[in-house]
C-alpha positions in Angstrom: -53.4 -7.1 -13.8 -56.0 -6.3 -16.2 -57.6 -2.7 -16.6 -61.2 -2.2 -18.1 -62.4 1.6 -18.9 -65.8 2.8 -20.1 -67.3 5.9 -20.3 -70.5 5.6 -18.3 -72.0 3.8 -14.9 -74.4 2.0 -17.2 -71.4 0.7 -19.2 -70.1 -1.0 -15.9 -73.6 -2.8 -15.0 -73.4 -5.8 -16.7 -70.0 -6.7 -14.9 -70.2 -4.9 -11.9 -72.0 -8.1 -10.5 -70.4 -11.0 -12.0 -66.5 -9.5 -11.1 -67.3 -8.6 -8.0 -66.6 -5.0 -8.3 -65.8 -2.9 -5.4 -64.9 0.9 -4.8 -61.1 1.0 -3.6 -59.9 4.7 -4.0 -61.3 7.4 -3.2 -58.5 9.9 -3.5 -58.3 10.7 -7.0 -61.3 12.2 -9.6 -62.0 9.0 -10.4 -63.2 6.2 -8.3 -61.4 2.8 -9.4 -63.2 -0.4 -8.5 -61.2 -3.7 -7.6 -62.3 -7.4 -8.6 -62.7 -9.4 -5.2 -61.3 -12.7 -5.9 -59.5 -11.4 -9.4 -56.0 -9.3 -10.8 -59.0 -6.9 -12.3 -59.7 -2.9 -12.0 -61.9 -1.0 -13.8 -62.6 2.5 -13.7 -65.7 4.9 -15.3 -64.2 7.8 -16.6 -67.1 10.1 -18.4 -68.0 10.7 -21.9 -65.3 12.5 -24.3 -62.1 12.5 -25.1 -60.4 14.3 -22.7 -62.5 12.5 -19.4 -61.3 8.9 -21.5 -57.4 10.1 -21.6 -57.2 11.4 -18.0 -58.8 8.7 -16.5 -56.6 5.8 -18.5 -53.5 8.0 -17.7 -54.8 8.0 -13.9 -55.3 4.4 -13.7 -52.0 3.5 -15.6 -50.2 6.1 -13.0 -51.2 3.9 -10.0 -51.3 0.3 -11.4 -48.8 -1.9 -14.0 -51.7 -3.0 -15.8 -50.7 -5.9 -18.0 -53.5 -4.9 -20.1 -56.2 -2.4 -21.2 -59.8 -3.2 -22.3 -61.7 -0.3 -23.6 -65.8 -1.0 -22.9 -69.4 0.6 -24.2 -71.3 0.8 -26.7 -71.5 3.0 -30.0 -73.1 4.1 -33.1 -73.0 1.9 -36.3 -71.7 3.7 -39.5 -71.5 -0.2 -41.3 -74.2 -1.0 -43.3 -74.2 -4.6 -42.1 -74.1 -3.8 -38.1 -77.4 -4.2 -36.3 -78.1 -3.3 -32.9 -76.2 -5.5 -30.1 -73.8 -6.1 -32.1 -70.3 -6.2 -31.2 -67.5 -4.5 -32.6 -63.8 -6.0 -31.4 -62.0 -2.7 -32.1 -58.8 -3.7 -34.1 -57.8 0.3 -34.8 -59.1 3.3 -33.7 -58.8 7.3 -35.0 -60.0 10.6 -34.0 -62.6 12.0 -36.9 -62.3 15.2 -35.6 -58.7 16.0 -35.2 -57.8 18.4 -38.3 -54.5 19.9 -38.2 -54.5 19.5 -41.9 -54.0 23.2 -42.2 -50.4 22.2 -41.4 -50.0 19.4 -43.8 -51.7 16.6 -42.0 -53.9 14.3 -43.2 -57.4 14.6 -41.5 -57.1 12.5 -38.1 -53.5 12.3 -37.8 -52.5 13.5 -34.7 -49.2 16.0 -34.7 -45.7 15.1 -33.3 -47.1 11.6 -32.7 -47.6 11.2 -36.9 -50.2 8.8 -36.5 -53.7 8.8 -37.5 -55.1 5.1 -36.7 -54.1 3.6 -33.4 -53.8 -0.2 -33.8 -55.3 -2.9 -30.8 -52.7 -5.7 -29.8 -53.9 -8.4 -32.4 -53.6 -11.0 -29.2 -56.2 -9.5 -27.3 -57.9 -8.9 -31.0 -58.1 -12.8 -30.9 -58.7 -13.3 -27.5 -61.7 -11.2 -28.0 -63.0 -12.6 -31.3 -62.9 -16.2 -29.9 -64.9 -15.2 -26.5 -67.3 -13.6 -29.5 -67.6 -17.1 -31.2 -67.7 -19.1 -27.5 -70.1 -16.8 -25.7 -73.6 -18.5 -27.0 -74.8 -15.0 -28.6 -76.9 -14.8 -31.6 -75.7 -11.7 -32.7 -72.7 -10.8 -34.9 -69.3 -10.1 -33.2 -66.6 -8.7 -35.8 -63.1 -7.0 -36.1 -63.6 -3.6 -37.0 -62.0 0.4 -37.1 -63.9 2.6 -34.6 -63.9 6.2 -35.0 -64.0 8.6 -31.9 -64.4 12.3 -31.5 -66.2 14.9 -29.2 -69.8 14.6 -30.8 -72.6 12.1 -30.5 -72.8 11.2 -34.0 -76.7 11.1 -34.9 -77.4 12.3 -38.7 -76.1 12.3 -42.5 -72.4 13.2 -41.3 -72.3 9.3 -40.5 -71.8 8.4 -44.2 -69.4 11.1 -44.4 -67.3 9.4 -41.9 -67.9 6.2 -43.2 -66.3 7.0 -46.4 -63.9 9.3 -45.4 -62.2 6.6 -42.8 -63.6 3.5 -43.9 -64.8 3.1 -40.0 -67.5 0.6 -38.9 -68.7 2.6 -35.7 -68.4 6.0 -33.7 -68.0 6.7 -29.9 -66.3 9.4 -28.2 -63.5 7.6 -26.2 -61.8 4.6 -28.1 -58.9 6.4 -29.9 -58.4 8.0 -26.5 -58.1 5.3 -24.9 -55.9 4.0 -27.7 -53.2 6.8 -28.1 -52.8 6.6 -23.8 -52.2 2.8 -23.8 -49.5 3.7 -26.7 -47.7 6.3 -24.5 -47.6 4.2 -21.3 -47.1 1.1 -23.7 -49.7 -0.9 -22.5 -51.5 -3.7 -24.7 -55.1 -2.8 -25.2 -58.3 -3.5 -27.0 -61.8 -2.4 -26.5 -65.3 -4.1 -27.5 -68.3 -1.7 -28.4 -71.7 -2.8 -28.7 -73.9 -1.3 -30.7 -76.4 1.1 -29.7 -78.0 3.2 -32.5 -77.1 3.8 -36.5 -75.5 7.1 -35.6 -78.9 9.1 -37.9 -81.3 11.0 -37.5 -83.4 8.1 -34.5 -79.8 7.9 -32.9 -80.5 9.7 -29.5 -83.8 7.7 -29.1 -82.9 4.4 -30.3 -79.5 4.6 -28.2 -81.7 5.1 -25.0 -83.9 2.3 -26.1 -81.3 -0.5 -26.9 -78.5 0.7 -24.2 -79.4 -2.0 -21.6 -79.2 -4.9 -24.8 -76.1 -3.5 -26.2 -74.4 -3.7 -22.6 -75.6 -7.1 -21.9 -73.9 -8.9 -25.3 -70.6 -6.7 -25.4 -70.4 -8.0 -21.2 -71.1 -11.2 -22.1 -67.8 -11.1 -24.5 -65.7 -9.5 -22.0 -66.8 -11.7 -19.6 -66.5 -15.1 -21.6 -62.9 -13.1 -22.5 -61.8 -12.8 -18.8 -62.8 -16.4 -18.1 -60.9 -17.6 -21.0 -57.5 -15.5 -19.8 -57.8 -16.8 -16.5 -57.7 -20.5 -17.6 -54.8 -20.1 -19.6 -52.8 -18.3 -16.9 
């Protein structure tokens, strides 16, 4: 069974009517939809960190998911990203985790002694190929996505961009990421870009949401289709 997680409703739109998507439980924070006629659930788990680990953790609790998808869109920190384009997140890393007062390199996370949390290069593939197959004219690339608890819109993004060598920022991938290694899950996640994470950020991301959601669903969804034919 395959698992997809985003962050917000709007995130969900563009597959909500092509899988099918219903409401199953109820009992739980989180509601988690089912695919009719597929092995698919998917839940929406709220923007941040913390909402993005609880709700994997949740869904992974109930379900042997096979695999994890990670889905939304986020802020480009590339130079050559545009808007809609989609980012097949082969690592991921927290920006904002600092224990370095204790030896760590900024972004590793303590105990665990890792700092970039690597996608399972299958579903890396799997999701470059639905890229190349899915008829878009935009660009769909491998790249690092960095995640912390702040919308990212101003001159900190070329700080981050040095600093980590990242491509694009959201506030749930390397959530996501360090869950699916704990409950050793396979995962990947695609994020479509929404703004250039400066100073426009807040109003471009509201202007080019509903385009960035439409190409990254069109990848997950020429993804799926591709998955199912092989099994």
């Amino acid at each position: 069974m395959l698992g997809i997680v985003c962050a917000m409703h709007s995130e969900l739109e563009g597959l909500r009517a092509a899988l099918d998507l219903e409401p199953t439980d109820f009992g739980g924070p989180w509601i988690i939809y089912r695919a009719r006629k597929q092995d698919i659930l998917a839940v929406v788990c709220g923007v941040g960190k913390v909402n993005a680990a609880a709700a994997l953790a949740y869904l992974l609790s109930l379900h042997p998911l096979k695999a994890v998808i990670g889905v939304g869109v986020a802020g480009a920190i590339a130079k050559d990203l545009q808007l809609g384009d989609v980012v097949v997140c082969s690592g991921a890393l927290q920006h904002d985790m600092d224990a370095s007062a204790f030896g760590y390199e900024v972004g590793m996370v303590p105990v665990l002694g890792k700092k970039l949390f690597s996608a399972d290069q299958t579903l890396v593939r799997e999701a470059l190929q639905a890229g190349e197959n899915a008829g878009l004219t935009i660009k769909v690339r491998s790249g690092t996505v960095l995640s912390g608890d702040k919308f990212v819109a101003g001159a900190e993004n070329a700080r981050l961009r040095e600093l980590f060598q990242g491509d694009c920022v959201d506030m749930e991938t390397a959530a996501w990421a360090q869950v699916a290694l704990l409950f050793k899950v396979p995962w990947v996640a695609l994020r479509s870009i929404s703004d250039q994470a400066d100073g426009q950020a807040s109003k471009v991301f509201s202007e080019f949401l509903n385009l960035a959601v439409q190409n990254m669903s069109a990848v997950i969804l020429q993804m799926i289709a591709a998955r199912q034919a092989i099994d």
